[in-house]
DRENMI-491239 format. One record per residue: residue number from 1; x, y, z of N, C-alpha, C in turn. Coordinates in steps of 0.02 Angstrom, whole numbers, plus 32768, in hexadecimal, padded with zeros to 4 digits. Atoms other than C-alpha are relative to their C-alpha. Last residue first. Layout:
REM residues N
@seq NUM, n.east X, n.north Y, n.up Z, ca.east X, ca.north Y, ca.up Z, c.east X, c.north Y, c.up Z
...
REM end
This chain:
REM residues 113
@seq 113, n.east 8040, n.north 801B, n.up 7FEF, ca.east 7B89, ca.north 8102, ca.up 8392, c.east 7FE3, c.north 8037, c.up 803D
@seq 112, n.east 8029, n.north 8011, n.up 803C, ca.east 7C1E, ca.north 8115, ca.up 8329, c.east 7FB4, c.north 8011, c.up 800A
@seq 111, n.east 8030, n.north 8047, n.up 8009, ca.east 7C84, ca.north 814B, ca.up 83B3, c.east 7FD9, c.north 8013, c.up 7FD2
@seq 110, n.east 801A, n.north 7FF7, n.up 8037, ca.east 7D1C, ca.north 81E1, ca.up 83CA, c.east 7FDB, c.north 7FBC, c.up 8005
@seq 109, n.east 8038, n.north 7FF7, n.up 7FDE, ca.east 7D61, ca.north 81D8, ca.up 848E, c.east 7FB7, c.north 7FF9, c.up 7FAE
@seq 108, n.east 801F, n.north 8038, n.up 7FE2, ca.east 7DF1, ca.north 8179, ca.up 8453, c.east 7FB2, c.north 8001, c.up 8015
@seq 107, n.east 8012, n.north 7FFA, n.up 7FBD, ca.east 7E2A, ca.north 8213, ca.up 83E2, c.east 7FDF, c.north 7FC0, c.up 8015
@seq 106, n.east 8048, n.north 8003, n.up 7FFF, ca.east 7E93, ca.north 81B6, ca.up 8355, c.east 7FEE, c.north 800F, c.up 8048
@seq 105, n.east 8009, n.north 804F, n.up 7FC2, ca.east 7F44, ca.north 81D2, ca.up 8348, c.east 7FB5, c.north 8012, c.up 8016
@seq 104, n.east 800D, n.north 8006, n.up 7FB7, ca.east 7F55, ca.north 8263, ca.up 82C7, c.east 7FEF, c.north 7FCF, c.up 8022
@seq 103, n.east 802B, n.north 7FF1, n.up 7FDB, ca.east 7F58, ca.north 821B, ca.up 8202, c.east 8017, c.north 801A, c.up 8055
@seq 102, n.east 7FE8, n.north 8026, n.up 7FDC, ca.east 7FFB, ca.north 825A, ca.up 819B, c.east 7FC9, c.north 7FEB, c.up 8048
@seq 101, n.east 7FFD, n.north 7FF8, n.up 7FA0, ca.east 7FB5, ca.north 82BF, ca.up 812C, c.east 8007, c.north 7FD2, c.up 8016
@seq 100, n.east 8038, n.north 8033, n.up 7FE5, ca.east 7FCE, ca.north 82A9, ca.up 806A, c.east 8011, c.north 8003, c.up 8052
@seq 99, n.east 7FFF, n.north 7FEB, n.up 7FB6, ca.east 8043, ca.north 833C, ca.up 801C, c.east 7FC7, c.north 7FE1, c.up 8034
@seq 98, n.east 8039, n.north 7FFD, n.up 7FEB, ca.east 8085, ca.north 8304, ca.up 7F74, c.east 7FEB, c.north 8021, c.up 804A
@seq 97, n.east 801B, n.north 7FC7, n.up 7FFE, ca.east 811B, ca.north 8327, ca.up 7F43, c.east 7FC1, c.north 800A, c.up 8010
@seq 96, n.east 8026, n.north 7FF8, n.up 8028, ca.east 8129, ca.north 827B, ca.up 7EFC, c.east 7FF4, c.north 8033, c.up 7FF7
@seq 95, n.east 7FEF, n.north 8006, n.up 8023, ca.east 81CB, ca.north 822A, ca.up 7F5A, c.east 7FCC, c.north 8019, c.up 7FBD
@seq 94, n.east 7FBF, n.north 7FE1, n.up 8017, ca.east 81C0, ca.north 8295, ca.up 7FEE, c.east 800E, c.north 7FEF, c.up 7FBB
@seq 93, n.east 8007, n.north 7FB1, n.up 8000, ca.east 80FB, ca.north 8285, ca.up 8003, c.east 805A, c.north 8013, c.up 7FD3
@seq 92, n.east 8034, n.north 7FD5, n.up 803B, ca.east 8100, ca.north 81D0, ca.up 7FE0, c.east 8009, c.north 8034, c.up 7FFF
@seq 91, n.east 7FD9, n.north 8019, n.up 8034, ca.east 8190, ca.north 81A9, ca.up 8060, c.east 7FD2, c.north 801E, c.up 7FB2
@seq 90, n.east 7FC0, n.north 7FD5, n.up 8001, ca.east 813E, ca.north 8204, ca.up 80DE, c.east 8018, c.north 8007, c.up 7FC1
@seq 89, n.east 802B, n.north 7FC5, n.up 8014, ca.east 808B, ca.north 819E, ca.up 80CD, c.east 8046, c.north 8049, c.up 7FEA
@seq 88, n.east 8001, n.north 8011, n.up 804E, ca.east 8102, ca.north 80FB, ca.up 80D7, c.east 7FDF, c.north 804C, c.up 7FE2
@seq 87, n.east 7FB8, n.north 8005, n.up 802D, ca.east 8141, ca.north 8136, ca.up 8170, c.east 7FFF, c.north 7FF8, c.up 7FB7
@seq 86, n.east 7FE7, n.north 7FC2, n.up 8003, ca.east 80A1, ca.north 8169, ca.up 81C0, c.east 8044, c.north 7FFD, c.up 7FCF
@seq 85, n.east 8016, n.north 7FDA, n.up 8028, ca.east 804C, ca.north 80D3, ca.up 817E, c.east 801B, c.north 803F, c.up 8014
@seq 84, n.east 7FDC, n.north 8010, n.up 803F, ca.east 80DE, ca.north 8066, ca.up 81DC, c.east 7FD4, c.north 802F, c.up 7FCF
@seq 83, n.east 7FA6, n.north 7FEA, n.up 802A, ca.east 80CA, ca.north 80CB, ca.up 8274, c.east 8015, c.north 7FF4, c.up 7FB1
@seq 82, n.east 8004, n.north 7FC2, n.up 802D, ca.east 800A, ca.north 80BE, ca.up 825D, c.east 803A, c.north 8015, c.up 8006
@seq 81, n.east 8008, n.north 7FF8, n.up 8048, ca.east 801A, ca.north 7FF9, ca.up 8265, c.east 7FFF, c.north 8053, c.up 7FF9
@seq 80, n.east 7FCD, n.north 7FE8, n.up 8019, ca.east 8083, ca.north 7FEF, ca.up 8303, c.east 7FE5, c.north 8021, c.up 7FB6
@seq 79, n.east 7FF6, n.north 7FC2, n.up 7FED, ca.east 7FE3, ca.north 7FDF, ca.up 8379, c.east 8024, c.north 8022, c.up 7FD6
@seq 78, n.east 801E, n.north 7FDC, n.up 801C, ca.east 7F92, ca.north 7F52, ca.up 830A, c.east 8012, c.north 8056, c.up 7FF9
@seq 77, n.east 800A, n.north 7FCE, n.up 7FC3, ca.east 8026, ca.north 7EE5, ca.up 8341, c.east 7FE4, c.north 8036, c.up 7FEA
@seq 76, n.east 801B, n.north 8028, n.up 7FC1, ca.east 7FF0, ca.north 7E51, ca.up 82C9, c.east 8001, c.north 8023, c.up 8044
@seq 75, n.east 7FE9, n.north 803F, n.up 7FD7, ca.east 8003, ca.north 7EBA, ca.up 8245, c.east 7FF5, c.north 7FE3, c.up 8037
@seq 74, n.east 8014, n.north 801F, n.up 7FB6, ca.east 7FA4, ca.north 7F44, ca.up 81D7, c.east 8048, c.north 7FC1, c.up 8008
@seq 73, n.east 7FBA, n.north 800D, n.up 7FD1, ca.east 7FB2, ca.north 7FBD, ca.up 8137, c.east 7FE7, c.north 7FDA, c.up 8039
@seq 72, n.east 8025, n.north 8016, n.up 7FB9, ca.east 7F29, ca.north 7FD9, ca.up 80B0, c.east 8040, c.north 7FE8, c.up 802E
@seq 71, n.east 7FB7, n.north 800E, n.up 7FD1, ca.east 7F73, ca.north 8038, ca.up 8022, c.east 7FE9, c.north 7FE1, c.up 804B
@seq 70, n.east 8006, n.north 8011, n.up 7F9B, ca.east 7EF0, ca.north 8072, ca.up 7FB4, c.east 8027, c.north 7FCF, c.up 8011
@seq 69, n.east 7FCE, n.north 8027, n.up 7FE1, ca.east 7F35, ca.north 80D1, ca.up 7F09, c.east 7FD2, c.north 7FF1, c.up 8056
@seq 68, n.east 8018, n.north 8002, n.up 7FE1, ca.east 7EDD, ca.north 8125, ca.up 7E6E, c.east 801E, c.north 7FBD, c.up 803E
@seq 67, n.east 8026, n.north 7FD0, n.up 7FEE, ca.east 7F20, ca.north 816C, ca.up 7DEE, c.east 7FE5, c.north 7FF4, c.up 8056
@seq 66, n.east 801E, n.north 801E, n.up 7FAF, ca.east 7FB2, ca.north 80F1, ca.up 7DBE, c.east 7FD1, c.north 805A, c.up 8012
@seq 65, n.east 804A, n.north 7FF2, n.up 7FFE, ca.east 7FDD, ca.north 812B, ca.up 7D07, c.east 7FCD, c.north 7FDF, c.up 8036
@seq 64, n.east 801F, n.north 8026, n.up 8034, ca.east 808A, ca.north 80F0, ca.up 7CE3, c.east 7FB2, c.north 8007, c.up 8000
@seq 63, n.east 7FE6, n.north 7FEC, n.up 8041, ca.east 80ED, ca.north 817C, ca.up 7D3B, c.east 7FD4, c.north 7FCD, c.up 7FCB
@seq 62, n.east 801F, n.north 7FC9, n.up 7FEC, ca.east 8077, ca.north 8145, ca.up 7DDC, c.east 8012, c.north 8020, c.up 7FAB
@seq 61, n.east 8042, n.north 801C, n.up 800B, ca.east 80A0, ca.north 809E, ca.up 7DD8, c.east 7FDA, c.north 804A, c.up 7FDE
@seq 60, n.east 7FFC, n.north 800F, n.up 803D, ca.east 8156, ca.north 80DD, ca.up 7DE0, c.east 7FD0, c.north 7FDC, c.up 7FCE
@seq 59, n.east 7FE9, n.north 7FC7, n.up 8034, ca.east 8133, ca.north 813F, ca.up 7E6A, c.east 800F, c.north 7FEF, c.up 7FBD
@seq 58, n.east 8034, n.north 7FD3, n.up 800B, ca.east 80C9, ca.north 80AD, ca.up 7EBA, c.east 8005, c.north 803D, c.up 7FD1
@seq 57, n.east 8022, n.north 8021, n.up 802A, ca.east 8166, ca.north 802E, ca.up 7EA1, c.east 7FC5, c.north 8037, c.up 7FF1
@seq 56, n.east 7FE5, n.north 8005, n.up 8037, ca.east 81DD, ca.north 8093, ca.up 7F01, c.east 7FCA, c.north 7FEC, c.up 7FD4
@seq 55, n.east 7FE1, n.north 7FAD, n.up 8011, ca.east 816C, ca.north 80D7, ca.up 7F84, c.east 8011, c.north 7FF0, c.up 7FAE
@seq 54, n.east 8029, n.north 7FE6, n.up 7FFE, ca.east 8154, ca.north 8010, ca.up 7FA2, c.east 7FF4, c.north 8040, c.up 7FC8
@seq 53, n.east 8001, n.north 800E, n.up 8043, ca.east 8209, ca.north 7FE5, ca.up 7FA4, c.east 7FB3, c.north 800D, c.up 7FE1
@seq 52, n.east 7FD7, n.north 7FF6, n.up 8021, ca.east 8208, ca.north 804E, ca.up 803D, c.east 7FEC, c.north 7FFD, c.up 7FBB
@seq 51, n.east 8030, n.north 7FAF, n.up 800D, ca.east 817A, ca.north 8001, ca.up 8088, c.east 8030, c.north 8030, c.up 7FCF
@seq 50, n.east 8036, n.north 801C, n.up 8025, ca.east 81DD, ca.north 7F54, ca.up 807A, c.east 7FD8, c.north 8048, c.up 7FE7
@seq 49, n.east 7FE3, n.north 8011, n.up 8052, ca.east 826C, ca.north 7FB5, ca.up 80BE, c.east 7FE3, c.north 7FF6, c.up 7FD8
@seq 48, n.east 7FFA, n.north 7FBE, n.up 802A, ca.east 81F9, ca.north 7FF3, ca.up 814A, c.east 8038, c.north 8000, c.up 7FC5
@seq 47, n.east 803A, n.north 7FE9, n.up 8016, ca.east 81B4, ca.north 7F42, ca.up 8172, c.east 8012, c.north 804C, c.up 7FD7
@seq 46, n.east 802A, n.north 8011, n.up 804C, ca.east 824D, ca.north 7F01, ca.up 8174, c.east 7FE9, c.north 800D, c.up 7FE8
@seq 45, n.east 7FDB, n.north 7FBA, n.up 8013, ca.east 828F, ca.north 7F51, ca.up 8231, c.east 7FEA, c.north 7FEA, c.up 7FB4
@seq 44, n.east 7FB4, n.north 7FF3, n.up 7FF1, ca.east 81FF, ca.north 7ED7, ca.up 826D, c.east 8021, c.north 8028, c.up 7FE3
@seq 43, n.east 7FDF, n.north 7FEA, n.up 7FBA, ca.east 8152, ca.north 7EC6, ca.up 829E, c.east 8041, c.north 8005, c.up 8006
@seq 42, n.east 7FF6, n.north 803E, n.up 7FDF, ca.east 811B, ca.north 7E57, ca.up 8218, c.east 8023, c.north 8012, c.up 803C
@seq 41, n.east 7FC9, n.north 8019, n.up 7FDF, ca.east 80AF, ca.north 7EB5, ca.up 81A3, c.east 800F, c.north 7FD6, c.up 801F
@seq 40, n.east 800A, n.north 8020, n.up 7FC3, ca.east 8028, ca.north 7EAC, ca.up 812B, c.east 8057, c.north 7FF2, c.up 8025
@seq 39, n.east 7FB6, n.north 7FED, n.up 7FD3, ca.east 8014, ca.north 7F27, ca.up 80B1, c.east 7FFE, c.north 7FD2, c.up 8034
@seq 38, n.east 8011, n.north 8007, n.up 7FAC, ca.east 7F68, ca.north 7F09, ca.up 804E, c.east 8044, c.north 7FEE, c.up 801A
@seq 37, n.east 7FCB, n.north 8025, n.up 7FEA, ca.east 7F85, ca.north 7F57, ca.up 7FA2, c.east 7FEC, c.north 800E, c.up 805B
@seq 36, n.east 8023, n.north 8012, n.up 7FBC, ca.east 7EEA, ca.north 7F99, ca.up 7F2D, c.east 8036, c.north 7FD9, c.up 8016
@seq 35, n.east 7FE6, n.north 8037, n.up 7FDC, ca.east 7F2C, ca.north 7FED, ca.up 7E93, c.east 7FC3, c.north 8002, c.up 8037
@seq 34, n.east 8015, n.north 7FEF, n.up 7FB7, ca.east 7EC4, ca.north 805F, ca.up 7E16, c.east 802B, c.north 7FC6, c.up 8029
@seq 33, n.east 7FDB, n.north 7FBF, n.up 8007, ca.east 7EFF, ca.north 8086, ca.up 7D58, c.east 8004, c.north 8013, c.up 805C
@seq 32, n.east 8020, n.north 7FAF, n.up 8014, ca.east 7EC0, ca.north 7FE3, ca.up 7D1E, c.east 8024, c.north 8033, c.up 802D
@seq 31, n.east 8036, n.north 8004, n.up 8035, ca.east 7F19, ca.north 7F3F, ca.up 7D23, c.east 7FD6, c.north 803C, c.up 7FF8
@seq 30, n.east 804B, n.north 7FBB, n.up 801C, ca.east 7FA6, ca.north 7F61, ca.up 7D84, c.east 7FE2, c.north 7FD9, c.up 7FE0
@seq 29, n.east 800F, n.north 7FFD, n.up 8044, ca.east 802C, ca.north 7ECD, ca.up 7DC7, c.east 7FC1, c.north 8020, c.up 8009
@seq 28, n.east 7FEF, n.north 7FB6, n.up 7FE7, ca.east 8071, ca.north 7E8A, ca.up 7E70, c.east 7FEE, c.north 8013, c.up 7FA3
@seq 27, n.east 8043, n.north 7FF2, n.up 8001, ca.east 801F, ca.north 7DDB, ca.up 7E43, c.east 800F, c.north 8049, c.up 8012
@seq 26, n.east 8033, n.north 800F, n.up 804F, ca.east 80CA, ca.north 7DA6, ca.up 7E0C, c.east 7FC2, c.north 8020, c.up 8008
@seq 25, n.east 7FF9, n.north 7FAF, n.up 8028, ca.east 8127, ca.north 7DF6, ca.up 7EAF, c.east 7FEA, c.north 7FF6, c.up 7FAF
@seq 24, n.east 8015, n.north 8014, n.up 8050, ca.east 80FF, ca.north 7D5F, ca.up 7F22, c.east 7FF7, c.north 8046, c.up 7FCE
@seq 23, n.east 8008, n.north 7FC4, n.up 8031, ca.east 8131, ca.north 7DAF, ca.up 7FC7, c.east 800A, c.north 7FE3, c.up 7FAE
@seq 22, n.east 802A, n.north 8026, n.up 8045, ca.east 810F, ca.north 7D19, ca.up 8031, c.east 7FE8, c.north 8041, c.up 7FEB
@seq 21, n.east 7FF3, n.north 804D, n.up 800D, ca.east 8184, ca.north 7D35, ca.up 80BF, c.east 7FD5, c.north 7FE9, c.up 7FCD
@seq 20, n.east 7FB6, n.north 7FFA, n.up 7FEF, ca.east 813B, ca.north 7DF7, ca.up 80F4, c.east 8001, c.north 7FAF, c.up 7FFD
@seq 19, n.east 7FE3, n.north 8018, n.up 7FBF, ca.east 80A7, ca.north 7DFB, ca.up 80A5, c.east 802F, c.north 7FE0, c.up 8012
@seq 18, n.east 7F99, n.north 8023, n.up 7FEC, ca.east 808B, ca.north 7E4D, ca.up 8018, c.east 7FEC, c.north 7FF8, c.up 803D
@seq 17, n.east 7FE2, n.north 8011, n.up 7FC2, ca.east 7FCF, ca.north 7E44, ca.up 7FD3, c.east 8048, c.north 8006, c.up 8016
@seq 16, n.east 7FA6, n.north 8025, n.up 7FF6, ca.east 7F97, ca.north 7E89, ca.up 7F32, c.east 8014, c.north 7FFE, c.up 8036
@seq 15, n.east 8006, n.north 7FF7, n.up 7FB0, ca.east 7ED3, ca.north 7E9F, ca.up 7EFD, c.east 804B, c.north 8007, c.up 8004
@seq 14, n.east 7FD8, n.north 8053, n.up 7FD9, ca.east 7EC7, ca.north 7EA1, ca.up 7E49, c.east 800C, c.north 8018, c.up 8044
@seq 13, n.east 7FD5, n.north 7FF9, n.up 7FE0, ca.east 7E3F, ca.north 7F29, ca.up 7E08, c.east 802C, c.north 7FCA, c.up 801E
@seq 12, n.east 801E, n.north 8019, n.up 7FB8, ca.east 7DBA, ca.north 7F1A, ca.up 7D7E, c.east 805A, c.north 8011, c.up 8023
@seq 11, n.east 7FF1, n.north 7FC6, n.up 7FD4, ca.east 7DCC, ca.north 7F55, ca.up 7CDA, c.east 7FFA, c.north 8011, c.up 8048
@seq 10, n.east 8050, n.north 7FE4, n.up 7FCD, ca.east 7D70, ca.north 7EC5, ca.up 7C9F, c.east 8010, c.north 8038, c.up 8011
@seq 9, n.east 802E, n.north 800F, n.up 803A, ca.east 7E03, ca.north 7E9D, ca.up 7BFB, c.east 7FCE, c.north 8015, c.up 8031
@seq 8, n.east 8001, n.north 7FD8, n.up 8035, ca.east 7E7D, ca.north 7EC3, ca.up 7C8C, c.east 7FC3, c.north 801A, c.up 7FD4
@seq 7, n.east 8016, n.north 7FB9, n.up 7FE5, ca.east 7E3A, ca.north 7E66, ca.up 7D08, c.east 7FF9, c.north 8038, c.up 7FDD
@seq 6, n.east 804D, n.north 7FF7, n.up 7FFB, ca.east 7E37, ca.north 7DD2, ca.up 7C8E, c.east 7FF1, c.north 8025, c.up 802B
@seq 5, n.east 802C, n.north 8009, n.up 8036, ca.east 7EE7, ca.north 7DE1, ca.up 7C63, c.east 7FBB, c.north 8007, c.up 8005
@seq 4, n.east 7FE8, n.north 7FB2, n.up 8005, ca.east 7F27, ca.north 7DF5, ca.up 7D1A, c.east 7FDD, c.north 802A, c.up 7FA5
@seq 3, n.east 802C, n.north 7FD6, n.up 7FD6, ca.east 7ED1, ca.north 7D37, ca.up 7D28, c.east 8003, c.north 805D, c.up 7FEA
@seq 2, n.east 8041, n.north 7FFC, n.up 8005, ca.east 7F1A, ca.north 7CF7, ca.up 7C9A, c.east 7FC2, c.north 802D, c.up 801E
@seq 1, n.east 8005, n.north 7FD1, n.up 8038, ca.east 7FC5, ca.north 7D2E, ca.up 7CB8, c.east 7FB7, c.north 8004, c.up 7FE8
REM end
């Protein structure tokens, strides 16, 4: 309580982790108007329930004055992660009206350098 307290009072941002088996849902908690949630899957039919309850929570983050939302997604099978951000990206759209694109599968030939 302390901690979430002194973000607050800074206006600073709380990070929030779920990962699948140590979903500690105390530190799931706003302090200013912006989340930051690192998604970490586990490669199983779970993950899109978990994502699911997600949706749920963001829309009702959202009714309370959530402006600003990053959603970092990954698991140990890197390949699966833009299924699960496609699914979760779905779920947002249907439950907000929103209309957030669903990224394209990255050209291979595209480099930095």
């Amino acid at each position: 309580k302390n901690y979430t307290s002194l973000l607050e009072k800074l206006g600073m941002t709380n990070i929030i982790v779920d990962t699948a088996g140590r979903r500690e849902l105390l530190h799931m908690h706003l302090t200013n108007d912006t989340a930051f949630v690192r998604y970490v899957g586990a490669n199983a039919a779970s993950d899109y329930d978990r994502l699911d309850e997600w949706v749920d929570r963001i829309v009702k983050w959202r009714e309370e004055g959530l402006k600003t939302l990053y959603f970092f997604i990954h698991q140990n099978v890197e390949e699966a992660s833009p299924l699960l951000a496609a699914h979760f990206i779905k779920g947002i759209n249907e439950k907000t009206g929103l209309t957030i694109s669903v990224p394209n599968k990255a050209d291979a030939s595209i480099s930095l350098f």
